[in-house]
C-alpha positions, 0 to 999 in steps of 0.5 A, spaced: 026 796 980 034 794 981 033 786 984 034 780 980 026 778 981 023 779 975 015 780 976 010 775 972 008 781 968 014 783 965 016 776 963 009 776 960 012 782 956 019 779 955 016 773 952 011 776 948 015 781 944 021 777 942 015 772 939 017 766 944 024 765 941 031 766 943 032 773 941 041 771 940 039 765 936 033 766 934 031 758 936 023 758 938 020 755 945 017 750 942 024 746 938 028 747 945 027 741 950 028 747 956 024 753 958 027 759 955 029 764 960 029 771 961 036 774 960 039 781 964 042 784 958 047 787 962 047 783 968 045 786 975 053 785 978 054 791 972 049 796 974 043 793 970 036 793 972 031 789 971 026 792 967 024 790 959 029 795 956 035 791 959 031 784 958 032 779 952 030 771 952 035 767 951 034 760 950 039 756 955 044 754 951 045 762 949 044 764 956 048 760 960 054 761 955 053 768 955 052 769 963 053 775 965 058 777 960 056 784 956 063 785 951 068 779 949 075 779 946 075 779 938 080 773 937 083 776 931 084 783 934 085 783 940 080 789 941 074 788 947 067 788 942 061 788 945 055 783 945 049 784 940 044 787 945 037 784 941 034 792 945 038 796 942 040 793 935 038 789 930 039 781 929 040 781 921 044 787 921 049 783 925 047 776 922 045 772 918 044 763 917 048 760 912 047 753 912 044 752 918 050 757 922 049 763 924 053 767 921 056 775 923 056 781 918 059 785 924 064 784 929 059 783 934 055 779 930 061 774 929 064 775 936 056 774 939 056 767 936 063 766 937 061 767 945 054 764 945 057 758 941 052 758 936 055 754 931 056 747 935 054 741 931 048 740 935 045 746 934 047 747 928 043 740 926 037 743 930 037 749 925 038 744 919 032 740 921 028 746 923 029 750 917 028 743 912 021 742 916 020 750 914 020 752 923 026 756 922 027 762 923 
């Protein structure tokens, strides 16, 4: 399937495999005031398909700074760096939480969380409330 609709059974699976929460900032849905979202990896304008090795849940907040960008520009070196992809790669090997931020241990870590703004204070607040109360991550 190479369309952008996505069946209520593979939404189900998306949903059920990345445990209800945001598979780039790991926010659960039951913290977020919007429904998540069901996010092509490498969106269908870049050749992606929507099948579950190219989905991911993302949160609205991650979503909609990511949209359709798979790669970023690494504000140090100049260099193109590719986005954490949650189907191919491991998110605590690219991050890790720091007082409430999340932090990169790789390039890509640190440019994902740079693009997808991971480190607002809102967000960072939400964390800090969530982990004090034990519901993050």
């Amino acid at each position: 399937m190479t369309s952008d609709y996505i069946s209520a059974e593979l939404r189900k699976l998306v949903i059920k495999r990345a445990s209800k929460r945001c598979e780039y900032c790991l926010i659960h849905q039951d913290f977020s005031i919007y429904t998540h979202e069901i996010d092509h990896i490498i969106a269908i304008k870049h050749g992606g398909e929507t099948t579950a090795d190219n989905l991911a849940l993302s949160c609205l907040s991650c979503n909609r700074h990511k949209g359709s960008d798979f790669a970023t520009i690494d504000q140090v070196t100049k260099e193109i760096v590719p986005l954490f992809n949650p189907r191919h790669q491991v998110w605590d090997e690219h991050f890790y939480i720091h007082n409430a931020r999340i932090e990169g241990k790789t390039q890509i870590g640190q440019a994902t969380a740079r693009l997808l703004q991971c480190n607002v204070a809102n967000r960072v607040l939400q964390r800090q409330v969530l982990i004090s109360q034990g519901q993050y991550p």
